[in-house]
C-alpha positions as CSV (number, residue, x, y, z in Angstrom):
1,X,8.6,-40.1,-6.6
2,X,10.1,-37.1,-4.5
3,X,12.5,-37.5,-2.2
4,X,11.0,-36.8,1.5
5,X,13.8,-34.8,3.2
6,X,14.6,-33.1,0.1
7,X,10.9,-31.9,0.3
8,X,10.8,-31.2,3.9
9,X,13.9,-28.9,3.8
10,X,12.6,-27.0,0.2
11,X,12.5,-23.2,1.3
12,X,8.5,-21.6,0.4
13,X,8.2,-20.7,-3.1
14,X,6.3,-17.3,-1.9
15,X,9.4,-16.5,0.8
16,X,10.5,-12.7,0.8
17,X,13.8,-11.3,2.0
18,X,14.0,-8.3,4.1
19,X,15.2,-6.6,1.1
20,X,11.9,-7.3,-0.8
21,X,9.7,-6.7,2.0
22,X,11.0,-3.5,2.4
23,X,10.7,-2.5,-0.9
24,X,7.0,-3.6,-0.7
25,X,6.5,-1.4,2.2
26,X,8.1,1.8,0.5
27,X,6.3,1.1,-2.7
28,X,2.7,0.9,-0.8
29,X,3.8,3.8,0.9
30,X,4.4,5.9,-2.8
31,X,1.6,4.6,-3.9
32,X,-0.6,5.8,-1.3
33,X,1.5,9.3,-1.7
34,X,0.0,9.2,-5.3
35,X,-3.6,8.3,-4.2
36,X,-3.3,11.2,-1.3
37,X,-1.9,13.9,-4.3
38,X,-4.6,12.6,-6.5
39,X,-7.1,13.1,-4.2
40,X,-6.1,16.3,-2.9
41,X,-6.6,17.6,-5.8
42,X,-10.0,16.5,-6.7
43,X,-10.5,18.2,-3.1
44,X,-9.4,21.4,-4.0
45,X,-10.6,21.6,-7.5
46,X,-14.5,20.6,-6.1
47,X,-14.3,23.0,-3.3
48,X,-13.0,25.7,-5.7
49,X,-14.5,29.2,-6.1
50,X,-15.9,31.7,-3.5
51,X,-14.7,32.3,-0.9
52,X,-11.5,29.6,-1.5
53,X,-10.5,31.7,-5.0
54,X,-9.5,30.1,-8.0
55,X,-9.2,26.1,-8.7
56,X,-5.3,27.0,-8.9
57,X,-5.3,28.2,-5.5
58,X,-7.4,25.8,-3.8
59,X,-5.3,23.1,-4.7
60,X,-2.2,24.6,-4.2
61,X,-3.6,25.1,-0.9
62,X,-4.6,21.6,-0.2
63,X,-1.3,20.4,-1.6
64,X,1.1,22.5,0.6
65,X,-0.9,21.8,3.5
66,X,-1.6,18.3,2.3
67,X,1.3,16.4,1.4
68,X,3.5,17.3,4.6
69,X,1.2,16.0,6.9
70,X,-0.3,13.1,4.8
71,X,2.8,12.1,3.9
72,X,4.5,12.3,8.1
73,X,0.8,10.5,9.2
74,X,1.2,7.8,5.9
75,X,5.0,7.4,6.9
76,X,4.8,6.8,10.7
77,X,1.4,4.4,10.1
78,X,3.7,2.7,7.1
79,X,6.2,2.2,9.6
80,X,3.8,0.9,12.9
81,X,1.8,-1.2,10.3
82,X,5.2,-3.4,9.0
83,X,5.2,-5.5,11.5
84,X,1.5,-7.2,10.5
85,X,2.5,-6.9,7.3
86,X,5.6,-8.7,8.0
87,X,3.3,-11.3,10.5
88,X,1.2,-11.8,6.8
89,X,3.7,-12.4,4.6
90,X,5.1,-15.3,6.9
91,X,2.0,-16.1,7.4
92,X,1.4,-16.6,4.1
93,X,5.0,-17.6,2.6
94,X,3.4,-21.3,1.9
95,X,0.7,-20.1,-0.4
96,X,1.7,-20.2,-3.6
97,X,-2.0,-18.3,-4.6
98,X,-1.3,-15.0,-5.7
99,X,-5.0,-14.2,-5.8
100,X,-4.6,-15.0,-1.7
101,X,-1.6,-13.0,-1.2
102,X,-3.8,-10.2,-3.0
103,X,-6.6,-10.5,-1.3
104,X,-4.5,-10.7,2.4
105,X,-2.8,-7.6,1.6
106,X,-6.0,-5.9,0.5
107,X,-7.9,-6.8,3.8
108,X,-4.4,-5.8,5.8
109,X,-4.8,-2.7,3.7
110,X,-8.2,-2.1,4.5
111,X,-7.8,-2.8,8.1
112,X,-5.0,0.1,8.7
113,X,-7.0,2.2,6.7
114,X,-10.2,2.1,8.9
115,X,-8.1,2.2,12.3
116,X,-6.2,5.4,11.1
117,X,-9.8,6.7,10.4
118,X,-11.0,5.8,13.6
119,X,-8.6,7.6,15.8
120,X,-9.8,10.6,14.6
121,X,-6.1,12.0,13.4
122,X,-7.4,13.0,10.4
123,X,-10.8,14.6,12.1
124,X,-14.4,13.5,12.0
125,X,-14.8,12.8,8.2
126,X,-18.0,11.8,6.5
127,X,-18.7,8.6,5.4
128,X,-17.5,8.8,2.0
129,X,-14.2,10.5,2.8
130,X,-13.6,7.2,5.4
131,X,-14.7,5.2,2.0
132,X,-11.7,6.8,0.3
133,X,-9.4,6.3,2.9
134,X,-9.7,2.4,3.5
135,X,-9.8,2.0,-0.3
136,X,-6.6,4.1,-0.6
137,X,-5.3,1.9,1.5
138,X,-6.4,-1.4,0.4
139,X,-5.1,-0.9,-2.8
140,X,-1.6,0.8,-1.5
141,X,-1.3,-2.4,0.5
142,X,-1.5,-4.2,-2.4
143,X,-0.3,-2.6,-4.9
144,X,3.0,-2.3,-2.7
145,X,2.7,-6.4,-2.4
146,X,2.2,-6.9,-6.1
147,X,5.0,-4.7,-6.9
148,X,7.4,-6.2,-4.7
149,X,6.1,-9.9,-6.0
150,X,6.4,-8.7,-10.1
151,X,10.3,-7.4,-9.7
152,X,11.1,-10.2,-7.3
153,X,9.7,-12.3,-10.4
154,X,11.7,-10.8,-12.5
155,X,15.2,-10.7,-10.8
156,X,14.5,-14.8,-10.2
157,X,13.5,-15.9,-13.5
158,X,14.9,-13.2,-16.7
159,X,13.4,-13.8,-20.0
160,X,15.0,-16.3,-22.1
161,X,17.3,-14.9,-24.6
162,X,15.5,-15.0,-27.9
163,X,17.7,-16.9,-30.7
């Protein structure tokens, strides 16, 4: 039998220091960086040819152009959207599901990712392009989350020296 006050004063096993949230929040944010270069790109390489030029061209085009202002927009909406990220991870700090914590970030993901569409900052896109976006995002989210979770994993419990 467990001892009650022991139990009530045990700290959540899915608690996050400012340190590791941080770290979260700059990971999602590289990670979206490598989604936007990825799909920057694809852009330029599809809308290749005349009257753009060459392949070469066209994405250099889109990456010069690109990555500056994807990168300031992705920073400063990084930096607004911490604070529900933040809200989540408390919210969530008694969970021990990872597949929860996943699926939180995800949808927290998603949800920045249609709002920054919305406000029409990056224009009137089609359909598809606002496809890209949230799913950039989603995944950013939580691959920024997972990250954070696998090294915090690691620093706590180190493989056991082999004998």
């Amino acid at each position: 039998m467990s001892d009650p006050v022991v139990a009530a004063t045990r700290q959540p096993r899915m608690r996050f220091t400012r340190r590791e949230f941080w770290r979260g929040a700059w990971s999602a944010w590289v990670i979206f960086l490598m989604f936007l270069t990825g799909a920057l790109v694809t852009t330029g390489i599809i809308q290749s040819g005349y009257p753009w030029g060459s392949a070469l061209s066209s994405v250099l085009l889109y990456l010069v152009y690109g990555i500056p202002f994807g990168g300031a927009v992705s920073l400063l909406v990084m930096l607004a959207g911490s604070p529900l990220a933040w809200g989540l991870g408390r919210l969530l700090a008694p969970t021990d599901h990872v597949a929860a914590h996943l699926l939180a970030f995800a949808g927290l993901g998603a949800t920045i990712g249609a709002a920054v569409s919305a406000t029409g900052i990056i224009g009137q896109p089609p359909a598809t392009y606002v496809a890209v976006v949230v799913a950039a995002c989603a995944l950013s989210v939580t691959g920024g989350w997972y990250w954070t979770f696998w090294r915090s994993r690691r620093e706590e419990w180190p493989p056991r020296p082999t004998a």
